[in-house]
C-alpha positions in Angstrom: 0.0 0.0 0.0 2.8 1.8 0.6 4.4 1.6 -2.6 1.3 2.5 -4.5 1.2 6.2 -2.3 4.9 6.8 -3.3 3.6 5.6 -7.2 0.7 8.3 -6.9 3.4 10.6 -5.3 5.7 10.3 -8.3 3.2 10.5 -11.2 1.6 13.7 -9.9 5.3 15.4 -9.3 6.0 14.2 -12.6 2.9 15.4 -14.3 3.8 18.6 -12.8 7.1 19.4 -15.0 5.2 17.2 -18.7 3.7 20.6 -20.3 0.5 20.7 -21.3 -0.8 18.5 -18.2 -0.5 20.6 -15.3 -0.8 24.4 -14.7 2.9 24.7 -15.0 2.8 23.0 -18.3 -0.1 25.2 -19.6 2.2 28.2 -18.7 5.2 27.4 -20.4 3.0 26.1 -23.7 1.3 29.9 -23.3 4.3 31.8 -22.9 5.3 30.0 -25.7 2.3 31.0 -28.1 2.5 34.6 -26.9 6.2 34.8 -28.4 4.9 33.2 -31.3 2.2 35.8 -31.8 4.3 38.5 -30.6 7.2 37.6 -33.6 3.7 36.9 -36.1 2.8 41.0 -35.4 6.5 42.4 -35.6 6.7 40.5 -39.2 3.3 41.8 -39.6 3.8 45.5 -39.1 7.1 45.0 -41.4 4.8 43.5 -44.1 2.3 47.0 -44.0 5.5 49.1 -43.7 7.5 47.7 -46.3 5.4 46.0 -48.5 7.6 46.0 -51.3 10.5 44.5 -49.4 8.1 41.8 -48.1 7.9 40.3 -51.8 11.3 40.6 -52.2 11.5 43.7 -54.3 13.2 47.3 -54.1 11.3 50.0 -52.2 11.3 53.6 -52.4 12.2 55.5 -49.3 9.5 56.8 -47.4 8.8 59.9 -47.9 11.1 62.8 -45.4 7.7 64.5 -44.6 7.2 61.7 -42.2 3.3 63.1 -42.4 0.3 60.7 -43.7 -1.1 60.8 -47.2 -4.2 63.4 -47.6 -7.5 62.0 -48.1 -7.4 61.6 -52.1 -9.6 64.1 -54.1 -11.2 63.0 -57.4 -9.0 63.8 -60.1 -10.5 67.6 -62.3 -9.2 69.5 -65.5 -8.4 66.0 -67.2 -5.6 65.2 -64.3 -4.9 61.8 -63.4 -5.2 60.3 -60.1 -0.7 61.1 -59.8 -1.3 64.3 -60.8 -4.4 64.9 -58.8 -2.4 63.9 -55.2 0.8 65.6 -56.3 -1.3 69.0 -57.1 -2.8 68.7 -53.8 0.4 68.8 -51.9 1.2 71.2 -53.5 -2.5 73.2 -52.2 -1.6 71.7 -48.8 1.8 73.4 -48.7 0.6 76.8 -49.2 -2.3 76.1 -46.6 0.0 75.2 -44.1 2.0 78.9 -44.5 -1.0 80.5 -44.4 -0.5 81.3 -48.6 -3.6 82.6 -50.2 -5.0 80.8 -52.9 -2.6 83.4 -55.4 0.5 81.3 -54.4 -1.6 78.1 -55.2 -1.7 78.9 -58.2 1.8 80.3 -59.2 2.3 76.7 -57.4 0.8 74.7 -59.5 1.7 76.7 -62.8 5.2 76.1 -62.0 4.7 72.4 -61.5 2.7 72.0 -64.3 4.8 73.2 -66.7 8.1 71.3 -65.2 6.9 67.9 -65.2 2.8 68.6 -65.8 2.3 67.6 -61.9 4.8 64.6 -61.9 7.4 63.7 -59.6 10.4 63.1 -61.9 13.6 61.1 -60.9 16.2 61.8 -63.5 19.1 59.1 -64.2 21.7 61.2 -64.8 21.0 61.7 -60.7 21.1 58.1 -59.7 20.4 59.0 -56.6 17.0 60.0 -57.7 16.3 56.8 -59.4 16.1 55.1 -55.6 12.7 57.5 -54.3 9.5 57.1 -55.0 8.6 58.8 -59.0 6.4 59.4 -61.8 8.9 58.6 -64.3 12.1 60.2 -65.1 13.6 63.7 -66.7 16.8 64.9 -68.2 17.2 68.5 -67.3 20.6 69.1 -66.2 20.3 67.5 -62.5 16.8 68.9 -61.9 14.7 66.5 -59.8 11.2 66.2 -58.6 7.9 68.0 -59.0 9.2 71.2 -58.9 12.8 70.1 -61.0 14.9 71.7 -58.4 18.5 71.2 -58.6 20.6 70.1 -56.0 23.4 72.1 -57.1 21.7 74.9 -56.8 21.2 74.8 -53.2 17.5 73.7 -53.5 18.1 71.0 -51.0 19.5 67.1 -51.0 18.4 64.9 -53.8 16.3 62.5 -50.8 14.4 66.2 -50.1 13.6 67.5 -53.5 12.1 63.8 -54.5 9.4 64.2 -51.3 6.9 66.5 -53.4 6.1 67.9 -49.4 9.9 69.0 -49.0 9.3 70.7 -52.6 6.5 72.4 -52.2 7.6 74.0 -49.3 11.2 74.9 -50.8 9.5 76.2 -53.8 7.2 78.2 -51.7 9.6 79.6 -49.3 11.5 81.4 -52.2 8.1 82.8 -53.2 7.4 84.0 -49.8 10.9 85.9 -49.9 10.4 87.6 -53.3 9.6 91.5 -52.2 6.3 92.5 -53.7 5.1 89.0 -55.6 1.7 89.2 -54.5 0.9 92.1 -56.7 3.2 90.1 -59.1 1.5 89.0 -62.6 1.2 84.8 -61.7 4.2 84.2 -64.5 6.1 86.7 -62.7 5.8 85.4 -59.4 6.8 81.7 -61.2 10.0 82.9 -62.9 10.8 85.1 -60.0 10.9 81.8 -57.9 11.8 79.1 -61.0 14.3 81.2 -63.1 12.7 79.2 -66.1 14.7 79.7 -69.6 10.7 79.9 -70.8 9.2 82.5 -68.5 6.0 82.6 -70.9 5.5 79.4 -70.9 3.6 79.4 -67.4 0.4 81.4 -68.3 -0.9 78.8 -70.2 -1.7 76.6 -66.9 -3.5 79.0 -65.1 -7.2 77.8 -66.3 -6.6 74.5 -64.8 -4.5 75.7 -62.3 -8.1 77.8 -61.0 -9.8 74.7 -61.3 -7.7 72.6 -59.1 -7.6 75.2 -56.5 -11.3 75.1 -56.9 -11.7 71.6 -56.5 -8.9 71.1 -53.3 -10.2 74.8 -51.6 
């Protein structure tokens, strides 16, 4: 009798260290499944952030805003949806300075008429070729919406491919032009832009109303 007590004695000590049969084996089978989940949700949230990367393939940068994507607007004046989200940075910049709707439109003339409200990279920038574009451009080593140069002080090539960083670059030269709100709008452009066509601007300003229309 005896020997069957110290039998019963064993078997329940050793059930206590089998997992999966006693509390103690529950808990080390849940801590378990918690690092399991808890490895399934980091690879998880670096799917969503890098879903590119996730599939194996090259992703752009993110953009150096570091601010979420605007609610999209449906696309006006024959734009596309690109085109449509690029010209509304570009609205959302001067909002954010306060800018009437005049600097909009110098805005989006200028943009419009360097890449028609696309975010170029350019290849002989390689560096360019790496972020986030709407195709590519060849003007000296002019890159993004805007085709600001690097060399020119505009800012690093990363910056001048976020359309954000643009917008505002572009707009802080406007800002610090004496006078350019009493500027004709292809003034104000090729005060800011230096253009070798400084004409070529005022054919953009009927869509250019519209799109301000449309994002106001």
């Amino acid at each position: 009798m005896l020997a069957c007590a110290f039998g019963l004695v064993v078997a329940v000590v050793l059930a206590g260290v089998v997992p999966g049969t006693t509390v103690a084996g529950r808990d080390l089978a849940a801590n378990a499944d918690e690092a399991a989940i808890i490895d399934r949700n980091r690879q998880d949230d670096s799917r969503r952030d890098n879903p590119e990367a996730s599939r194996g393939q090259r992703r752009a940068a993110p953009a150096l805003s570091g601010k979420p994507a605007a609610k999209p607007v449906r696309p006006v004046a024959g734009l596309s949806s690109t085109q449509m989200a690029n010209a509304q940075v570009i609205v959302l910049a001067a909002r954010k300075r306060k800018l009437p709707s005049r600097a909009m439109l110098v805005g989006l003339m200028t943009a419009m008429q360097e890449t028609n409200l696309r975010n170029l990279a350019n290849p002989g920038v390689p560096a360019s070729l790496r972020h986030q574009n709407d195709g590519t451009g060849t003007d000296h080593d002019s890159v993004g919406v805007f085709q600001q140069r690097p060399s020119q002080g505009w800012g690093s090539v990363a910056e001048l491919m976020d359309p954000h960083y643009a917008a505002g670059a572009f707009f802080g030269r406007l800002e610090r032009t004496p006078g350019w709100e009493k500027l004709p709008l292809t003034r104000a452009a090729q005060t800011v832009q230096r253009s070798a066509f400084p004409s070529a601007y005022a054919k953009h300003e009927t869509k250019a109303r519209k799109i301000v229309a449309a994002l106001a």
